[in-house]
C-alpha positions in Angstrom: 104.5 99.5 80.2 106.2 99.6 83.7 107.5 96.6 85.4 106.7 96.5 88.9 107.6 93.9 92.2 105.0 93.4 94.5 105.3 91.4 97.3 102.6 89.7 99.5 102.7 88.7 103.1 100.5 86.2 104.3 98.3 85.9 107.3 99.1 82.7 109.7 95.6 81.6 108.4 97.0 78.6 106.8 93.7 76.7 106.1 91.8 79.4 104.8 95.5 80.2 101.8 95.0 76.2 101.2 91.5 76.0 100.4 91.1 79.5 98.4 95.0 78.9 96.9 93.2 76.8 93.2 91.2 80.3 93.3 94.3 83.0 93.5 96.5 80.9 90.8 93.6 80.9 88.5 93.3 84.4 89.1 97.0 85.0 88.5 97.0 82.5 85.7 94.1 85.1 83.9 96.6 87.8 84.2 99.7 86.2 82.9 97.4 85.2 79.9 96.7 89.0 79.6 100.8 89.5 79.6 100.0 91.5 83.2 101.7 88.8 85.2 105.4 88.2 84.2 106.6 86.1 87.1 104.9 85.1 90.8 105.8 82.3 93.1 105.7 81.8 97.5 108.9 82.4 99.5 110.8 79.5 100.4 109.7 77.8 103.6 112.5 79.2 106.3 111.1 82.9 104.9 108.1 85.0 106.1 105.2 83.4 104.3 104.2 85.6 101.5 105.4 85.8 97.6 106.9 88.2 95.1 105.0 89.0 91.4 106.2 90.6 88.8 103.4 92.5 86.9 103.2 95.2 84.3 100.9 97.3 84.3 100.7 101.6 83.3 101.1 102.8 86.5 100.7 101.9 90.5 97.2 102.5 90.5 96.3 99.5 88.0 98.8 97.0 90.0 96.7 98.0 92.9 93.9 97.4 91.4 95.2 94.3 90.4 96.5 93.4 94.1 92.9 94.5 95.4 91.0 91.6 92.7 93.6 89.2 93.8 91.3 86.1 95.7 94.3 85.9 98.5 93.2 89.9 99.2 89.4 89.4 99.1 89.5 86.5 101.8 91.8 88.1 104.2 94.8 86.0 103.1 97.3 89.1 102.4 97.9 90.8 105.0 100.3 93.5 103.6 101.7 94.4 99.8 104.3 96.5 98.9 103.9 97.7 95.0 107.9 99.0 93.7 108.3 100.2 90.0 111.5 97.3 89.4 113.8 98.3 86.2 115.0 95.1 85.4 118.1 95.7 83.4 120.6 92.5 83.4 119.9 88.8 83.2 118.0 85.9 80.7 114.9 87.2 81.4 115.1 90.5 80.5 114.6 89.9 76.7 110.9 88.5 77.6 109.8 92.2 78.9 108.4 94.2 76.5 
């Protein structure tokens, strides 16, 4: 499978991220279980408010598809996404990609 880094950006709708944000990490939590998700986490808080994930996935169109499932998209919480194939090549992590 391909690795790919997708990053989210977040709408200024604060409230709304809160209250649907137990929603998104279950869904993200569902896809780490199916070894999609290898990595996700928020910017820190002097950054644009949004988050990077690492997936894997066949191709762009299932990450998308992915992106598109994602709670955060379905209530207007991400505002943009930007899907890269990433070929992660040096560093501890890299023996946990298969």
């Amino acid at each position: 499978m391909t690795i790919y880094a997708v990053t989210y950006r977040y709408s200024e709708d604060v409230a709304t991220r809160d209250r649907v944000r137990p929603e998104h990490r279950e869904y993200l939590r569902g896809l780490a279980d199916q070894g999609r998700l290898l990595l996700s986490g928020p910017f820190g808080p002097d950054e644009p408010a949004g988050a990077l994930l690492i997936l894997q996935a066949a191709d762009k169109s299932e990450v998308a598809a992915m992106i598109e499932k994602d709670p955060f998209t379905t209530t207007g919480v991400i505002t943009s996404s930007e899907i890269a194939e990433w070929e992660p090549v040096l560093g501890p992590l890299r023996s946990g990609i298969s």
